[in-house]
N, C-alpha and C positions, 0 to 999 in steps of 0.2 A: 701246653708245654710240649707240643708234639710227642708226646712217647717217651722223653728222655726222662721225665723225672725231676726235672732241677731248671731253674731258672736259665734261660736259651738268649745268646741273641738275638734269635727269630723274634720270642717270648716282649723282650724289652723294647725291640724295634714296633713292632703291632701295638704294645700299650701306648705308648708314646707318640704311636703315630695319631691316634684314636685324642689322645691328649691333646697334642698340637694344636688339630680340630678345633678341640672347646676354647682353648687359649686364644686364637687366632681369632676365632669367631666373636669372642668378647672383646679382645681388643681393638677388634675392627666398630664395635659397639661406641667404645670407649673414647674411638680417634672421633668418629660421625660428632658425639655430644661433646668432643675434645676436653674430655676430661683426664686431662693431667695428671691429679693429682693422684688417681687410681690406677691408670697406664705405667706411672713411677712404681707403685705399692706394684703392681702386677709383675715387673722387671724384679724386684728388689725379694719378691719372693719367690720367684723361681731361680735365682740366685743365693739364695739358701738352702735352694733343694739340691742345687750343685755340691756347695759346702756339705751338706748331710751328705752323699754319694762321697765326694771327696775323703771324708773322716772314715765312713766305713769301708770306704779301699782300703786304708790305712791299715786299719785295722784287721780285714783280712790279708791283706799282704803280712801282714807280723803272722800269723797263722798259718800263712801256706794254703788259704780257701781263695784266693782276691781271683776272680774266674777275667783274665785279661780283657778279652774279648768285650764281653758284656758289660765291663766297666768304659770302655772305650764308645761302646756305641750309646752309650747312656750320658755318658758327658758330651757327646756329640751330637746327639738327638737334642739335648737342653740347649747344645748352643747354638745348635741350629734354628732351635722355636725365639730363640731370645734374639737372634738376627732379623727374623722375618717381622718381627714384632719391632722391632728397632727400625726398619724399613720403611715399614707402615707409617711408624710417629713420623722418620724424615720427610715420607711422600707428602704427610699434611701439615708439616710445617710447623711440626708440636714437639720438637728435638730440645730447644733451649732450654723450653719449661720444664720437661719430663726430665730430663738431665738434670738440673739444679734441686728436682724434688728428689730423685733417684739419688743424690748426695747427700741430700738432708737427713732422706728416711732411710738409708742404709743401716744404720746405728741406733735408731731412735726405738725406743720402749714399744711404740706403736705393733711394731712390727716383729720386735723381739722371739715369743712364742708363736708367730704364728708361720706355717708349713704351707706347702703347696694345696695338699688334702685336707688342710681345713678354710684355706683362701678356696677353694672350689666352693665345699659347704656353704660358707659365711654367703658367696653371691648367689647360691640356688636358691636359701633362706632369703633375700632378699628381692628372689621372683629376678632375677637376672636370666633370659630363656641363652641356653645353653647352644 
């Protein structure tokens, strides 16, 4: 946290960027075995990690804590990871499919409780190399 004490820009930018990494790296995994239907699930939860950051601005904004900056580079770092990823599916030709999944499973039970930090777990457990 360089020094300061409290959750930094810097602090959010470095996690994230380290994140990306893994994300990218999997989902370049994911396009090779053009699998779909987990490329979707992958978009659809990191799209809830938005929603969670969204809610909790919210909510430090009614407080007087919502620190601008670092919420700014946080929803922009995620959508930044979720463009390159979207990239990736168009360059292989895998856009219609992950698209129609990424609508279905928006909303569906499958997905419900599950978070970015335990969507990592879930594929370490399953021997997916990082």
């Amino acid at each position: 946290m360089r020094g300061e004490g409290r959750y930094s820009v810097w602090t959010a930018g470095e996690e994230l960027y380290v994140l990306e990494e893994e994300l990218f790296k999997k989902a370049a995994q994911l396009v090779e075995k053009k699998d779909c239907y987990e490329l979707a699930r992958m978009l659809v939860v990191i799209d809830k990690e938005v929603y969670k950051y969204e809610e909790e601005a919210r909510r430090l904004r009614l407080t007087g804590e919502l620190d601008l900056d670092v919420y700014r580079e946080l929803i922009s770092s995620y959508n930044g990871i979720r463009q390159k990823i979207f990239k990736l599916i168009n360059e292989n030709k895998l856009s219609n499919d992950v698209s129609r999944l990424f609508k279905l499973m928006r909303f569906s039970n499958e997905v419900a409780g599950l978070y970015l930090a335990g969507y990592l777990q879930e594929l370490n457990s399953q021997g997916v190399s990082l």
